[in-house]
VOGU-3710 file (C-alpha; in Angstrom, 3 decimals, decimal comma):
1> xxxxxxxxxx> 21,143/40,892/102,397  18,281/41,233/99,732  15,272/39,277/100,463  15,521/35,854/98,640  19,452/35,142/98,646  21,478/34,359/100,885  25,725/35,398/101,629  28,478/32,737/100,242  32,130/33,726/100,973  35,175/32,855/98,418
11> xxxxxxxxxx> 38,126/34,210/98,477  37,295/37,650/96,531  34,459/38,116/99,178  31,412/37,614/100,010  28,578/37,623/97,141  24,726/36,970/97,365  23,677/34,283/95,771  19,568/33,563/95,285  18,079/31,832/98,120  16,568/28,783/96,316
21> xxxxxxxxxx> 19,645/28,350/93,805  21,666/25,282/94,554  24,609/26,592/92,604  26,603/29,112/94,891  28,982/31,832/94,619  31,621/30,526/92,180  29,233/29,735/89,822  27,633/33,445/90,577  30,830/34,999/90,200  31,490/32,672/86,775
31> xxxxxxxxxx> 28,111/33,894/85,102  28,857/37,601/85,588  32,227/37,190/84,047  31,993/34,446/81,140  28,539/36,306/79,135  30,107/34,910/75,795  27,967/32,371/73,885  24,550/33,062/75,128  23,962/29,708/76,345  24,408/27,594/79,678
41> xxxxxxxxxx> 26,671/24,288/79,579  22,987/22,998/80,296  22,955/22,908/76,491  24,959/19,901/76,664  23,022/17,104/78,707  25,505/14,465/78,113  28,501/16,838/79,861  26,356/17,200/82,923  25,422/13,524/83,186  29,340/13,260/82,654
51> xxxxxxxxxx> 30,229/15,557/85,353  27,794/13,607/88,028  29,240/10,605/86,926  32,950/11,617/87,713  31,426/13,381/91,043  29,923/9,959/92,173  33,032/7,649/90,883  35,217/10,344/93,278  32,755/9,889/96,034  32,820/5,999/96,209
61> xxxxxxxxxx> 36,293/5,926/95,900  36,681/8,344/98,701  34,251/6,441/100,632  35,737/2,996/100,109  39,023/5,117/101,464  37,794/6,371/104,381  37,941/10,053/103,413  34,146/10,448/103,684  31,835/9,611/105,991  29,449/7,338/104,852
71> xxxxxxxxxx> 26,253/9,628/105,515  27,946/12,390/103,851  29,396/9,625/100,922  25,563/8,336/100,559  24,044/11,707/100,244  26,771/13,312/97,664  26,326/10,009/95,742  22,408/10,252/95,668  22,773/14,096/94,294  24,635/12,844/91,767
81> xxxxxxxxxx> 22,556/10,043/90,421  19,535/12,493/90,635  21,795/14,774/88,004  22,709/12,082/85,673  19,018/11,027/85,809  18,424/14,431/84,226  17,127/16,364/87,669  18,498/20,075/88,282  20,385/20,424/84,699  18,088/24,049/84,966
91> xxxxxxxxxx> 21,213/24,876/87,530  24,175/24,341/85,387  24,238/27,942/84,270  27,900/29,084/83,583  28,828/29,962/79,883  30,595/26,556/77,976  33,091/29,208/76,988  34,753/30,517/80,138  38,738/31,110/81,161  40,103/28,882/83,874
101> xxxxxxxxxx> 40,218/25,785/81,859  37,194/24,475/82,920  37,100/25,655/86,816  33,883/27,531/86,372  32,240/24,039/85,232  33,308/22,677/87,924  32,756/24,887/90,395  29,142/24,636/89,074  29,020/20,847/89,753  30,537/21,024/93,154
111> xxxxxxxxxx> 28,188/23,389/94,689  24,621/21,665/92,444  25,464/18,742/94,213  27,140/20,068/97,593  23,522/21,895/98,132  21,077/19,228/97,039  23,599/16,225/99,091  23,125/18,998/101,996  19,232/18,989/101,165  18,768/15,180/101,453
121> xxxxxxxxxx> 20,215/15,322/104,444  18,134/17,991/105,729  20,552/20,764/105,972  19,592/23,949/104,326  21,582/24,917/101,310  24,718/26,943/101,475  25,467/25,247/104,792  28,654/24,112/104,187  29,824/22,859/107,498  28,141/19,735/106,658
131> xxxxxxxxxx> 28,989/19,066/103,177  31,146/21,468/101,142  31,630/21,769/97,351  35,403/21,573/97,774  36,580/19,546/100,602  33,705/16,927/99,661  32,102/16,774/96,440  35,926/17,959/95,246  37,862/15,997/97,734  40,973/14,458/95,698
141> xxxxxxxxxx> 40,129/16,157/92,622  41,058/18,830/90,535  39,731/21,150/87,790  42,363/19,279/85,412  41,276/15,935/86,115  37,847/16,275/85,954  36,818/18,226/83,503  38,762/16,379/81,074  37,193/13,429/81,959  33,872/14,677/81,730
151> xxxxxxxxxx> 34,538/16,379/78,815  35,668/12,722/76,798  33,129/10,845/78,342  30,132/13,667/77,235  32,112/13,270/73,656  31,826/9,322/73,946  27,941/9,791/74,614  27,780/12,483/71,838  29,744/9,808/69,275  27,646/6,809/69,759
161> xxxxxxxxxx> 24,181/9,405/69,568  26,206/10,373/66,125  27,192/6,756/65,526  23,874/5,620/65,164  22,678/8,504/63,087  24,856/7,411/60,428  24,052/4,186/60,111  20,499/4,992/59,588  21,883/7,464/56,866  23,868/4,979/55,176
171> xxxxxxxxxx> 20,966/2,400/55,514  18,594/5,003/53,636  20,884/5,688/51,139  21,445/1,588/50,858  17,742/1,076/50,198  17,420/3,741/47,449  20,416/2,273/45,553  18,185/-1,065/45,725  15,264/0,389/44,201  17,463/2,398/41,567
181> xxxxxxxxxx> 19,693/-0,801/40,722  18,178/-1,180/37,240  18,731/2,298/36,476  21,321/3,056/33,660  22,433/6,648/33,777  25,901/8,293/32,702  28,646/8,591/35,163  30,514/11,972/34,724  34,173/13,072/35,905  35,151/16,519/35,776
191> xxxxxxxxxx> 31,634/17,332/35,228  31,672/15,700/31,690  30,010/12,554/30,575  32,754/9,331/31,174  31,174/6,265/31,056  27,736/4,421/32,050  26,758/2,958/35,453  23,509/2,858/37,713  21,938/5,257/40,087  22,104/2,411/42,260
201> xxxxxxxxxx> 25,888/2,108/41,834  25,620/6,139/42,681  23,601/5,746/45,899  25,682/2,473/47,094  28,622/4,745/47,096  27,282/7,145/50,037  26,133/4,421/52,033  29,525/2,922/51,673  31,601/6,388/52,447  29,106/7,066/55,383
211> xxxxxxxxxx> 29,759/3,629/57,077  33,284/4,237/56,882  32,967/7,253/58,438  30,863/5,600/61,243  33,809/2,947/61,933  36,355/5,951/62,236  33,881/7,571/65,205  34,505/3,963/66,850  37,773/4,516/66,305  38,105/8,046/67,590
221> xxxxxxxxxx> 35,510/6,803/70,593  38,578/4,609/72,141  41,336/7,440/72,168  39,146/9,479/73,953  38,703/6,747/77,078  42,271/7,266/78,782  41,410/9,316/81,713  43,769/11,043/84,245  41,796/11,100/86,610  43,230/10,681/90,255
231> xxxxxxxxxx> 46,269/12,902/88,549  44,826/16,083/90,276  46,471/19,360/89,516  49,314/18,714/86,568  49,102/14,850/86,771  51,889/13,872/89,592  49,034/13,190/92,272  48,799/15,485/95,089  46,761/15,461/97,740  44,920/12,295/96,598
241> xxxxxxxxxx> 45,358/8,996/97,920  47,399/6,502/96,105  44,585/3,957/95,319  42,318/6,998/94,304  42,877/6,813/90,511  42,628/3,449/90,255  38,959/2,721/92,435  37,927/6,490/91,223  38,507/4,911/87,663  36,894/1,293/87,991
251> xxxxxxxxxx> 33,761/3,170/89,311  33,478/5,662/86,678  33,736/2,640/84,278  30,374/1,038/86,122  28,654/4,090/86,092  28,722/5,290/82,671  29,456/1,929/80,961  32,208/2,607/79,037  35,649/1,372/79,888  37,374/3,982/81,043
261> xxxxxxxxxx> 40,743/3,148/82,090  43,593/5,349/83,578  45,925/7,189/81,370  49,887/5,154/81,401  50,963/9,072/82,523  49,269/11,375/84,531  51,255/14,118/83,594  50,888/13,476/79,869  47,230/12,642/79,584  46,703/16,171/82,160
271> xxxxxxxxxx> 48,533/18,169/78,769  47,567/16,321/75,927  44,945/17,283/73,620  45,468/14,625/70,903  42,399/12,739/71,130  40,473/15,929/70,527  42,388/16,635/67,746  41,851/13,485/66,160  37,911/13,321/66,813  37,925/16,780/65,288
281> xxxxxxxxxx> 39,910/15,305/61,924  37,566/12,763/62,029  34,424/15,404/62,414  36,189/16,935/60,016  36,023/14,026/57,428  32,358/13,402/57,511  31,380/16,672/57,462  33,335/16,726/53,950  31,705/13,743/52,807  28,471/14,579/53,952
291> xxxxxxxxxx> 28,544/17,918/52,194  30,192/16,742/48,991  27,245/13,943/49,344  25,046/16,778/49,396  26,573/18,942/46,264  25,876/15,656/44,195  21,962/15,413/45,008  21,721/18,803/44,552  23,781/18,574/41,454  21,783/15,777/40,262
301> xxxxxxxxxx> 18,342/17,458/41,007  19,209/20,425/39,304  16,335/22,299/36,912  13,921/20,545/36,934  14,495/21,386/33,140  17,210/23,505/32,729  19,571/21,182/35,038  20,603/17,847/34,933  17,327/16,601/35,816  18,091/13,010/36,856
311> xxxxxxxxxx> 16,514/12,538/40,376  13,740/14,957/42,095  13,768/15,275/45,578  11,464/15,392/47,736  9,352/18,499/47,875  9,121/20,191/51,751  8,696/23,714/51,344  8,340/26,335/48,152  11,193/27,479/47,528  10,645/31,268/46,814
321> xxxxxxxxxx> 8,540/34,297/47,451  8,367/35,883/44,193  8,914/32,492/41,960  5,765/30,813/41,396  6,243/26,684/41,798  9,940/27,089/42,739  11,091/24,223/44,613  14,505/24,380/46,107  16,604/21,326/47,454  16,439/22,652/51,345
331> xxxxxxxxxx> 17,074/19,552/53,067  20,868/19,260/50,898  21,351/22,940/51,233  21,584/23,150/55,337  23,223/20,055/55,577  26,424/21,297/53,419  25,952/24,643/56,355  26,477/22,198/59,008  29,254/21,118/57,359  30,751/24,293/57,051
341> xxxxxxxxxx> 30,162/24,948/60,669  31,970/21,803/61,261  35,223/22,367/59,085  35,545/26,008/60,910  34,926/23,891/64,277  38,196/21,847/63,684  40,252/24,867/63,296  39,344/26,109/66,607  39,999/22,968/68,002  42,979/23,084/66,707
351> xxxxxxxxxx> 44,601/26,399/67,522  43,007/25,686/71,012  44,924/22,518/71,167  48,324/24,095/70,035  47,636/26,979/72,458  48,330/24,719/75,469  51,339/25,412/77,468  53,769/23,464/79,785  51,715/21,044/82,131  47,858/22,236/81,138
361> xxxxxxxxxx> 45,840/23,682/78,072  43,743/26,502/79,903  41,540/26,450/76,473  39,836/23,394/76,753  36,220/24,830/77,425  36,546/26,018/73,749  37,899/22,852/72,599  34,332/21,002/74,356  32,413/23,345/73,165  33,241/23,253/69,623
371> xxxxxxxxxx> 33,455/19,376/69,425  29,970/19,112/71,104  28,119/21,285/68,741  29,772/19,577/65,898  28,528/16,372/67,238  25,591/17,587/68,081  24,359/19,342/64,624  26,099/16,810/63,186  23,665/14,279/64,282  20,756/16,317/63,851
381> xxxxxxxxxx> 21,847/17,084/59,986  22,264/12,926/59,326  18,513/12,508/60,992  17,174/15,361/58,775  18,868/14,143/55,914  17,416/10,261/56,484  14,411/11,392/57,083  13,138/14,490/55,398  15,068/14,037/52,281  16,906/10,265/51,095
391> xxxxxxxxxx> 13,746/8,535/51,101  11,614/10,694/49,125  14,078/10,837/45,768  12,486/9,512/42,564  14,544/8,828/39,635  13,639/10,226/36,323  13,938/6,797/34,251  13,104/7,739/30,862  15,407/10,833/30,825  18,215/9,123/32,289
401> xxxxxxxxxx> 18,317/6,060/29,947  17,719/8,853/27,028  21,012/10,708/28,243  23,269/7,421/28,454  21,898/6,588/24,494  22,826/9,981/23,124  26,151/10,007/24,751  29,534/9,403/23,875  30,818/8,085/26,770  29,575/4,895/25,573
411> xxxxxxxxxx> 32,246/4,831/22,885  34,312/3,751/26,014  32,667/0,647/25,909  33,413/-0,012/21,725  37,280/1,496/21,885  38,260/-2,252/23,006  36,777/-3,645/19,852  37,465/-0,964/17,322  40,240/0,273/18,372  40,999/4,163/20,140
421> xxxxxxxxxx> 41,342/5,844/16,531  37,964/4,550/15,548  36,510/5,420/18,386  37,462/9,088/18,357  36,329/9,635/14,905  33,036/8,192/16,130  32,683/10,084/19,132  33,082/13,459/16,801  30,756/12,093/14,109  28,245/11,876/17,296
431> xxxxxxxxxx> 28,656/15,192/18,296  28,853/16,984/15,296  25,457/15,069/14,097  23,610/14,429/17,477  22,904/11,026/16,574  23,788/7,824/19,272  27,070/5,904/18,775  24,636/2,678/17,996  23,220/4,036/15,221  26,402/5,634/13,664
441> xxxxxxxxxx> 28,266/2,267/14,558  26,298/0,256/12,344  25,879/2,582/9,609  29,837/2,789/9,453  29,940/-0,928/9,733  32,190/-1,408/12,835  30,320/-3,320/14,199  27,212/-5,656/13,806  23,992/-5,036/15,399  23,960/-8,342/17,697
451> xxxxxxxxxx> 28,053/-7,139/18,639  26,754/-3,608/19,710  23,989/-5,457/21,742  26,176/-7,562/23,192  28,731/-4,749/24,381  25,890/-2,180/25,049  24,073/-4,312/27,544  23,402/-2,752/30,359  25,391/-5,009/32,970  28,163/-4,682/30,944
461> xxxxxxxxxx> 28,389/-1,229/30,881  28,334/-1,255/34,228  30,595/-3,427/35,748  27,778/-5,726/37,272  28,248/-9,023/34,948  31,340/-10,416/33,597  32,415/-9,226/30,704  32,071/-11,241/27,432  34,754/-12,452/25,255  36,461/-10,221/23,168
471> xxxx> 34,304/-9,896/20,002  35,860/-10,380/16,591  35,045/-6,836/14,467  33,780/-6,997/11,338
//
């Protein structure tokens, strides 16, 4: 044995492991095979907390069962709290992207807290007469039941973290279309000028879509608390004790304060993928919104003078390295990437979730993994976005009130009065000449000056005051 590790026996053979490690050979054995994404499952601290919390659920249940002795019960439940408290997370080493549908993860788990339960007890670690990672920590478990469960309960934690994100977002975005609710600017479809509103009426919109966004997360939050756990291997049960799923579950809804509740069939909920499927559609949809959010603040920011010109965000880096004064709209730019990242996420998740055969889906490590960064950058692109970016946009007042006066889309407004003929021919005059519909209105004598007032004001245009009555043309 090399100095500073000690032997651990599975069933391939025996395999040092280091001396002061409190993971052991399975998880030794699961980092030399599974070198894929360059990271550690560590990356995810709400999946470990997860993982303690399903550990500790199992070992009251067991306890209040008489399957483990209370000493033994008190220690493995002490480990874990320790864990979810955010202690020894530096252990959880094996790649989130491993085969064995999740085994590796678990195996990780079972011997972090099997060796530090075996430490508070004052046993040294890898002495697994006293406490061992499977017939303890694992007793009445299974792979298939737990990591699923750990897995929805890290996405839970992950959604509300997310959750909250976008309602600042949308809050940000709802204060800036306060302060630009007096701001008449030209709404465009298909990229051409339609018809007038405000760049408050603009900016209300994304608060809007982003809160309804944040309701389908709550949504997607409740599919994802059905656990099967207590259904062991393929969901029918064995080798746990009848009451097992039921205490294993009312624990695990104390300890992580979220109301888990046991799946209507075991065998089902052990298959089933669904509810990732659905959070991923629902990832999915903000990440579109987000980004298409995005494309119209870039859009709308555009020059400064040979673009549309209508808002200026805020400045946070230069933006090139052989363009002088160059300011590009960063903040916009890598939030449409994480949306990218997102959209490619859900088709991962789904293949994985097709791949599945008969009574498990071995490919649910990819399926956690991709859903957790999604959350995760996710979150982190909403923050940047509310804080480095929405805040800081100024509206370019004179410009946009300029634009809305020279175009035609306010013939829209006069077709009602004047009739869709009229209109037409005035909307030509206007761009053949470049003068504003006003002008050439009242020249032509459609209309009087105090009519074209009246139907030009601003909150009429705009849908924010009732409309007057029809006028009588001259």
């Amino acid at each position: 044995m090399a100095q500073g590790t000690r032997v651990e026996h599975d069933l391939v053979g025996d395999k040092e492991v280091p001396a002061d490690a409190y993971y052991g050979v399975h998880t030794v054995r699961a980092v030399e095979n599974f070198a894929i994404t360059g990271s550690t499952i560590a990356r995810f601290p709400e999946l470990i907390t997860a993982l303690a919390a399903v550990k500790q659920a199992a070992a009251q249940a067991n306890r209040d069962l008489g399957l483990l002795p209370p000493d033994v019960a008190r220690a493995i439940i002490r480990a874990c709290e320790e864990v979810a408290a955010g202690q020894l997370h530096d252990q959880f080493v094996v790649d989130p992207v491993q085969g064995g549908a999740g085994t590796s993860t678990n195996m990780n788990a079972n011997e972090v807290i099997a060796n530090r339960a075996l430490e508070i007890l004052g046993h040294p670690r890898g002495c697994y007469d006293a406490i061992h990672p499977l017939d303890h920590v694992n007793l009445g478990q299974s792979t298939n039941d737990v990591y699923p469960t750990a897995v929805r309960l890290a996405l839970v934690a992950s959604l509300r973290r997310l959750g909250d994100s976008l309602r600042a977002l949308a809050t940000a975005f709802a204060t800036k279309a306060t302060e630009f609710g007096d701001v008449l600017k030209m709404g465009r479809t298909q990229l051409q000028d339609a018809v007038p509103m405000t760049l408050g009426q603009e900016f209300t919109t994304y608060a809007v879509m982003i809160e309804e966004d944040r309701q389908r997360l709550t949504e997607a939050a409740a599919l994802l608390l059905e656990s099967n756990l207590g259904g062991t291997a393929i969901g029918t049960g064995i080798n746990g004790h009848p009451r097992y799923a039921g205490l294993a579950c009312s624990y695990l809804a104390g300890i992580s304060g979220e109301p888990v509740r046991p799946a209507g069939d075991f065998i089902e909920a052990t298959q089933d993928c669904g509810a990732f499927v659905q959070l991923s559609g629902v990832l999915k949809r903000v990440a579109v919104k987000l980004s298409k959010t995005c494309n119209d603040l870039r859009l709308m920011s555009s020059g400064p003078i040979a673009g549309l010109g209508e808002i200026n965000l805020p400045p946070v880096q230069a933006g090139s390295s052989i363009m002088p004064g160059k300011v590009n709209p960063v903040i916009p730019e890598v939030v449409n990437q994480v949306a990218f990242e997102v959209i490619g996420n859900d088709l991962t998740v789904t293949m994985a979730a097709e791949a599945g055969q008969l009574q498990l889906n071995a490919f649910e490590p990819v399926i956690a993994y991709s859903l957790l960064r999604s959350l995760a950058h996710l979150r982190a692109a909403c923050d940047t976005l509310a804080t480095r970016c929405v805040p800081g946009i100024t509206a370019n007042r004179e410009h946009l009130h300029d634009t809305v006066h020279r175009s035609i889309g306010l013939v829209t407004a006069l077709a009602p009065h004047i009739g869709y003929a009229a209109s037409t021919a005035l909307a030509r005059r206007a761009l053949a000449t470049g003068r504003g519909i006003k002008d050439l209105a009242t020249e032509a004598g459609l209309l009087t000056a105090e009519q074209l007032d009246t139907i030009l004001r601003p909150e009429n245009l705009t849908g924010q005051a009732p409309l007057p009555e029809v006028l009588t043309t001259t």
